[in-house]
MIPATOR-578762 format. One line per 2 residues: their letters; for each residue x, y, z of C-alpha. Coordinates in nm, 2 decimals, decimal comma. Layout:
<sites>
a = X Y Z | ... .
</sites>
This chain:
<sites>
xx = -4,27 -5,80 0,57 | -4,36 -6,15 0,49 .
xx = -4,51 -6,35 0,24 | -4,62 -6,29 -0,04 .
xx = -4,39 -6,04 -0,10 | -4,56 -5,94 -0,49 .
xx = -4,91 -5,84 -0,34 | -5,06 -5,69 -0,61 .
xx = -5,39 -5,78 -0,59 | -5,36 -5,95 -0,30 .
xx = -5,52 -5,66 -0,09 | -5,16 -5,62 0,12 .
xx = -4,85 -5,39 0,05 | -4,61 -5,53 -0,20 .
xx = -4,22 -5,58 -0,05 | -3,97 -5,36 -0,13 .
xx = -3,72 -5,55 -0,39 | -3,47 -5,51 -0,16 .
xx = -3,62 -5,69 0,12 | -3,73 -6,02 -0,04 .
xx = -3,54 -6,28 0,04 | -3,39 -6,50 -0,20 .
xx = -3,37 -6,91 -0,03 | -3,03 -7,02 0,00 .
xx = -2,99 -7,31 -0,24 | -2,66 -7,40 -0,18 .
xx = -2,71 -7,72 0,07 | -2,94 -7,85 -0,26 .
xx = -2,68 -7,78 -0,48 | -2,41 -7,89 -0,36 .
xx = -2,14 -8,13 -0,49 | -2,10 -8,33 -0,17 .
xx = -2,47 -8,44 -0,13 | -2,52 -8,59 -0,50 .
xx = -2,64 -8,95 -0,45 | -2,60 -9,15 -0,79 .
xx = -2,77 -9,46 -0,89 | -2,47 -9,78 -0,77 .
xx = -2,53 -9,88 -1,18 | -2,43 -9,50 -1,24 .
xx = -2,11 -9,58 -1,02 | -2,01 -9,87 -1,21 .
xx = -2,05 -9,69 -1,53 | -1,79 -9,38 -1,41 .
xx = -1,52 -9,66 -1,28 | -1,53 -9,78 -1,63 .
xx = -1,43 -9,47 -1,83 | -1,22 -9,36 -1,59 .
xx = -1,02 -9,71 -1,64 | -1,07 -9,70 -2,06 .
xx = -1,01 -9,36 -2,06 | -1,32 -9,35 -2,23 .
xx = -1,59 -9,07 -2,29 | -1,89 -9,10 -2,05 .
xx = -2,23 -9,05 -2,22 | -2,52 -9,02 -2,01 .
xx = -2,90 -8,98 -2,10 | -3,24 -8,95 -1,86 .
xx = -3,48 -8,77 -1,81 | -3,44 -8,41 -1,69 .
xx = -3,40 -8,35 -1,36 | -3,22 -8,65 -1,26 .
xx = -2,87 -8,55 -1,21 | -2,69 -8,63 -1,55 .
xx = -2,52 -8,24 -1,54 | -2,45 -8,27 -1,19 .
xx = -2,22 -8,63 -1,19 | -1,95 -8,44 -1,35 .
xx = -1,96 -8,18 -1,03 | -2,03 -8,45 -0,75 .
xx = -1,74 -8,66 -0,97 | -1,52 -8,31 -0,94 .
xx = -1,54 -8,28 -0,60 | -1,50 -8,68 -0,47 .
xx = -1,16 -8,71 -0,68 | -1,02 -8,37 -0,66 .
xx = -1,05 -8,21 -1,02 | -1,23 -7,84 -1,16 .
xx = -1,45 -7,87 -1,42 | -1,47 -7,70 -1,77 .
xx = -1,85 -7,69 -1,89 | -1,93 -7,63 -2,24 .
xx = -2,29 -7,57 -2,33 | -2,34 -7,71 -2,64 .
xx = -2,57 -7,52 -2,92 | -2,74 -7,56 -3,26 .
xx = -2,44 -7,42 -3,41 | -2,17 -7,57 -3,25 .
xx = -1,87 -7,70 -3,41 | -1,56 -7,90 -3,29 .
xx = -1,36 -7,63 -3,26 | -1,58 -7,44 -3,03 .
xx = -1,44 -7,68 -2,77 | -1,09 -7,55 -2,79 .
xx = -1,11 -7,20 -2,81 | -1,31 -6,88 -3,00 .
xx = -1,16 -6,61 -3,13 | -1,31 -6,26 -3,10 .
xx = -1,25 -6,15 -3,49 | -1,46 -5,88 -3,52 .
xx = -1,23 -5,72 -3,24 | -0,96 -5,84 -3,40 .
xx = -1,02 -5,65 -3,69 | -1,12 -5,33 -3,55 .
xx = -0,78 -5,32 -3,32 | -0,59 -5,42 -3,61 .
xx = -0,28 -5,27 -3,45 | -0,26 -5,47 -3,18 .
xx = 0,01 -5,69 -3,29 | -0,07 -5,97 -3,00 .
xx = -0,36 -6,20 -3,14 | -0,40 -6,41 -2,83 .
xx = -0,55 -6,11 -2,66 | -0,87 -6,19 -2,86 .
xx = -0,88 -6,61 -2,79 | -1,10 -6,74 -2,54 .
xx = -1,00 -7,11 -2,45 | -1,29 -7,30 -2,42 .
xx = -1,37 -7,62 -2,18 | -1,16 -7,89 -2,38 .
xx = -0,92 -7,66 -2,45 | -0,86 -7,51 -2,12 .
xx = -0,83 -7,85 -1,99 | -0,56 -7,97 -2,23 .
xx = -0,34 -7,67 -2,17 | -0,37 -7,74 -1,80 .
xx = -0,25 -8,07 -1,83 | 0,10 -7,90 -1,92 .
xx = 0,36 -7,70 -1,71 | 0,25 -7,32 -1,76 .
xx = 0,63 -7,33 -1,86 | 0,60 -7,53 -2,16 .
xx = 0,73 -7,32 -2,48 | 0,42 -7,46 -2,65 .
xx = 0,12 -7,36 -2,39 | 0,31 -6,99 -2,34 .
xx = 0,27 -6,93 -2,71 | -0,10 -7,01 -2,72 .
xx = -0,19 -6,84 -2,36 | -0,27 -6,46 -2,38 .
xx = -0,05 -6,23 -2,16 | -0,14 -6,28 -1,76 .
xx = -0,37 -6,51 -1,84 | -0,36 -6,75 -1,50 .
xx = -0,28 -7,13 -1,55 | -0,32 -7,40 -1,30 .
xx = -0,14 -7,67 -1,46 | -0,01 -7,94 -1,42 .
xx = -0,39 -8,10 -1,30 | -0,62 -8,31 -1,46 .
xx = -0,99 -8,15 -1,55 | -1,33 -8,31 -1,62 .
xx = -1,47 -8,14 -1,94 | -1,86 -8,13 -1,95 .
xx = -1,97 -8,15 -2,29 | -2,37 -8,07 -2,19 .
xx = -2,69 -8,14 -2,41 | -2,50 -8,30 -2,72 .
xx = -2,78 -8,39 -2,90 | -2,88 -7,99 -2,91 .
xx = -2,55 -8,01 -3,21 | -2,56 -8,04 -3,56 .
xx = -2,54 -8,45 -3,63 | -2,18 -8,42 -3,75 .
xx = -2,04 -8,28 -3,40 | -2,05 -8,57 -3,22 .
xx = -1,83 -8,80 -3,45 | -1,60 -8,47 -3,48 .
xx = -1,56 -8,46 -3,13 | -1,44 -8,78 -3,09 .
xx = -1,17 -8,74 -3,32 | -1,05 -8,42 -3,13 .
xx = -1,09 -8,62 -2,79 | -0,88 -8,89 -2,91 .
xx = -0,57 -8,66 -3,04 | -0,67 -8,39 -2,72 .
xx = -0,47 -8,15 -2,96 | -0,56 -7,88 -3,14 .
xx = -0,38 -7,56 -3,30 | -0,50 -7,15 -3,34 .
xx = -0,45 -7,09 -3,68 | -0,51 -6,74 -3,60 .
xx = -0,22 -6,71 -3,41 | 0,06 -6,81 -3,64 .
xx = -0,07 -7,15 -3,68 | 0,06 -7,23 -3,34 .
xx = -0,04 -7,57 -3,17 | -0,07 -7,77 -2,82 .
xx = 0,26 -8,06 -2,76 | 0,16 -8,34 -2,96 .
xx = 0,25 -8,61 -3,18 | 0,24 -8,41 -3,48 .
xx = 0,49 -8,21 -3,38 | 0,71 -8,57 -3,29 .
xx = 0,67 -8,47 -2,92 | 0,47 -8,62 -2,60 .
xx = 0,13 -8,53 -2,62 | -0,09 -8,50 -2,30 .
xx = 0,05 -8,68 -2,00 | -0,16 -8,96 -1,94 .
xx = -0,18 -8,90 -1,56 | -0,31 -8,52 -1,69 .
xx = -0,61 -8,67 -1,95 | -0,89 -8,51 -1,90 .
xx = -1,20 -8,67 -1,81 | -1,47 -8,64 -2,05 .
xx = -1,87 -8,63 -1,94 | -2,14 -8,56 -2,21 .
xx = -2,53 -8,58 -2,13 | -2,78 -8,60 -2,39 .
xx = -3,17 -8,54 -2,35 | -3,20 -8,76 -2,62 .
xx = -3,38 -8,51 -2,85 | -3,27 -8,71 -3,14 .
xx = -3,08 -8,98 -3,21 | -2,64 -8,99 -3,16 .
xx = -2,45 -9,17 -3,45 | -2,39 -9,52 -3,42 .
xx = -2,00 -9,46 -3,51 | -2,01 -9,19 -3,18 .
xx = -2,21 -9,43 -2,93 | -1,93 -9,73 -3,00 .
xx = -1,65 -9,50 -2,85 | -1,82 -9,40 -2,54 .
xx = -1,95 -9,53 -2,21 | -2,30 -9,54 -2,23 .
xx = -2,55 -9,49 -1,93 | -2,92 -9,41 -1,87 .
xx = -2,99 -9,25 -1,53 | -3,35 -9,45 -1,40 .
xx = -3,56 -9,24 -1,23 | -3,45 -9,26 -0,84 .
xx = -3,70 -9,55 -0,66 | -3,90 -9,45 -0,37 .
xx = -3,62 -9,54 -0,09 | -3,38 -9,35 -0,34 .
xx = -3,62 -9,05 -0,34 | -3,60 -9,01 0,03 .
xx = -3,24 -9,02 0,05 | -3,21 -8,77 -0,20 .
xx = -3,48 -8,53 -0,01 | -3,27 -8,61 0,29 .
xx = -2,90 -8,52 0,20 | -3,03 -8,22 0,00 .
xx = -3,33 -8,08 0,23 | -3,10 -8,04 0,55 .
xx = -3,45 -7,93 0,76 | -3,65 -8,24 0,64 .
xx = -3,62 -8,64 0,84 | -3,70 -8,95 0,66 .
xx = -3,99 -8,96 0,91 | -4,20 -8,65 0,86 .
xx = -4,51 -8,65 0,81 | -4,48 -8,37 0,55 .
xx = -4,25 -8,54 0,32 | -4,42 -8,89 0,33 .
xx = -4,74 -8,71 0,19 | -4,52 -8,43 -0,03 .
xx = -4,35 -8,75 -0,19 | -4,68 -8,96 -0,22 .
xx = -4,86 -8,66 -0,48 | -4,53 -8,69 -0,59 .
xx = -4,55 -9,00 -0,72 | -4,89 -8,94 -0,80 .
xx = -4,78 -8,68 -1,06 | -4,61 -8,89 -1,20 .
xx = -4,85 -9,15 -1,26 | -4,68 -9,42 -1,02 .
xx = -5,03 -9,55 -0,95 | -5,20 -9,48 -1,25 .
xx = -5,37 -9,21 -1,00 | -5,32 -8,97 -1,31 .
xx = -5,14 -8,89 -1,62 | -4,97 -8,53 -1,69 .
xx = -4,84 -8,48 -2,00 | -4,48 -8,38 -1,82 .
xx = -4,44 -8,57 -1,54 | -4,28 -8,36 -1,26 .
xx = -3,83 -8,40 -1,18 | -3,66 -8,48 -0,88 .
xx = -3,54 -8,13 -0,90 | -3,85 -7,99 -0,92 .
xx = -3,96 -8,18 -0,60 | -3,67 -8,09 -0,43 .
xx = -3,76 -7,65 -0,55 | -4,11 -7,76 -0,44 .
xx = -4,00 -7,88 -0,07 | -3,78 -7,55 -0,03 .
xx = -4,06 -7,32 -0,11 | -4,32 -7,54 0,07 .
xx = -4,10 -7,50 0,41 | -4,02 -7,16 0,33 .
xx = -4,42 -7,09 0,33 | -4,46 -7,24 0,68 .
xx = -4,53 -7,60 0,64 | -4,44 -7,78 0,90 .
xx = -4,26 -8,12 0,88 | -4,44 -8,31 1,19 .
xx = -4,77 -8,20 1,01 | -4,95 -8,39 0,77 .
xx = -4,91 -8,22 0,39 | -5,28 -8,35 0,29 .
xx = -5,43 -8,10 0,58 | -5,25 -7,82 0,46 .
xx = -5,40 -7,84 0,08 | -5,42 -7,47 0,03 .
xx = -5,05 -7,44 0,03 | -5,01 -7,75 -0,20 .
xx = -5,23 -7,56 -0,46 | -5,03 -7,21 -0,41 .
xx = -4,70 -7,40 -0,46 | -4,79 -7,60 -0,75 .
xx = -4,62 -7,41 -1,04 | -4,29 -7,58 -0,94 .
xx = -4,45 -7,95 -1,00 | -4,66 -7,89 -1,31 .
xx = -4,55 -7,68 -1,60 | -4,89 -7,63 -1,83 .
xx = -5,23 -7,49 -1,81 | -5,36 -7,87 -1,92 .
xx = -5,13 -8,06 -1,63 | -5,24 -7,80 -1,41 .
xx = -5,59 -7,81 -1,39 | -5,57 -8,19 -1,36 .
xx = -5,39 -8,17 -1,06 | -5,55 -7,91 -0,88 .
xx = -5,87 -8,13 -0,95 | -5,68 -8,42 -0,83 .
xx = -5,57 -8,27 -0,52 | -5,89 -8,11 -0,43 .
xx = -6,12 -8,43 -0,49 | -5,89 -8,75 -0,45 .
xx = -5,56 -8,67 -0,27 | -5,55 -8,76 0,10 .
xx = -5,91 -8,91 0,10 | -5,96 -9,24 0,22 .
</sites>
């Protein structure tokens, strides 16, 4: 059966869960099709060079999670992702330990069984030979190791932290050592135990984004590389749409209209103004599910208005938005 495959009130049989297909997003997701900003560029040479922590702020939707995955998979290196919380804390970074369980299995004599390395910390341990008396100490038994390689560590939404976390960070990106007290105190090479600390070939690379929900300490902005995605420009739009929509050309008909409301949306022209204005990966979700529903790219997207309206909820996320635009569409959009 086809579309729509919840019918419920739509006077047709509903589709068996099993049957409704799910879109394959992996052409929009991948890696290899990101397209940053040349600024953006710029900006990753430099803390790659200083060695530097790269901050980046915009909007959502335009890409700042991503860079460390596109960045991954031009230069060869995995990346460690730690979503940051209200209640993180500098160590969270390193490693958790399970101490509840800990407690309850009180006779198991190994500890490490109950650490989790976390994104910073799995990325220093792999900058050392899975040999090293050191990182066998600290890794739990047949836990795998990949080391020696370098890692990107994606430190995401920062500002979500309590305000001291930031400058805490820094201080524990800057040594990129850290020790398990819960495990006999034991610690990662470093210069507080007079020995070499991470190889410097093996430093991991550092990418933090911030929705800038509130404001990052001065003392934490001077030690990073600091860059604001812009929202793509119109020729950067359709390159976008192009390397990520593989069934869309730069000359249909559909996606010059689909990126015109678009724009619209997002009050380009002053057409209208939506309290949140729509991402570019919510126009990229909207595309998919607008081909998916039969639109046709040699056909013009302002004759086919009904399926605009039907598609809608991936642009416009409120009652108030929403009844602006489907006013908009159904009065202004497309008219001469």
């Amino acid at each position: 059966m086809g579309y729509p495959y919840f019918a419920k009130g739509l006077a047709v049989k509903s589709t068996a869960a099993e049957e409704i297909p799910t879109l394959d997003r992996s052409h929009v997701e991948d890696p290899a099709g990101y397209i940053p900003h040349a600024d953006l560029s710029h900006a990753v040479n430099v803390a790659l060079v200083l060695g530097m922590p790269l901050l980046l702020t915009g909007e959502p939707g335009t890409g700042k999670t991503q860079l460390a995955y596109a960045l991954g998979a031009e230069i060869g290196c995995p990346v460690f992702k730690f979503e940051t919380k209200s209640t993180s804390q500098a160590r969270d970074l390193f490693y958790t330990y399970d101490a509840l369980s800990a407690f309850k299995m009180r006779e198991m004599t190994d500890a490490r069984v109950f650490i989790r390395y976390q994104a910073l910390g799995r990325a220093i341990l792999e900058a050392f030979e899975p040999a090293n008396p050191h990182v066998a100490a600290l890794l739990p038994p047949g836990e795998p190791h990949a080391g020696p390689r370098r890692s990107i560590v994606l430190i995401d939404e920062i500002d979500k932290a309590p305000r001291d976390f930031p400058n805490d960070l820094l201080n524990e990106i800057d040594r990129l050592y850290f020790r398990v007290p819960e495990i006999q105190n034991l610690g990662t090479p470093g210069a507080e135990d007079g020995e070499e600390g991470v190889p410097r070939r093996y430093r991991p690379i550092v990418v933090m984004t911030s929705n800038s929900e509130k404001g990052l300490p001065d003392a934490f902005l001077r030690r990073c590389v600091y860059f604001d995605i812009p929202f793509p420009s119109a020729e950067d739009l359709v390159k976008i749409v192009a390397a990520r929509i593989e069934y869309l050309n730069t000359s249909d008909p559909l996606l010059s209209d689909a990126l015109d409301l678009f724009r619209k949306l997002r009050n380009a022209d002053r057409s209208l103004s939506l309290k949140k204005a729509p991402s570019t990966a919510e126009l990229l979700n909207w595309l998919q599910i607008l081909i998916h529903r039969g639109a046709r790219p040699d056909q013009r997207l302002t004759e086919q208005k009904p399926l605009v309206l039907e598609t809608l909820c991936t642009l416009v996320k409120s009652s108030d938005d929403r009844k602006l635009a489907q006013a908009f569409i159904a009065q202004h959009w497309g008219k001469p």
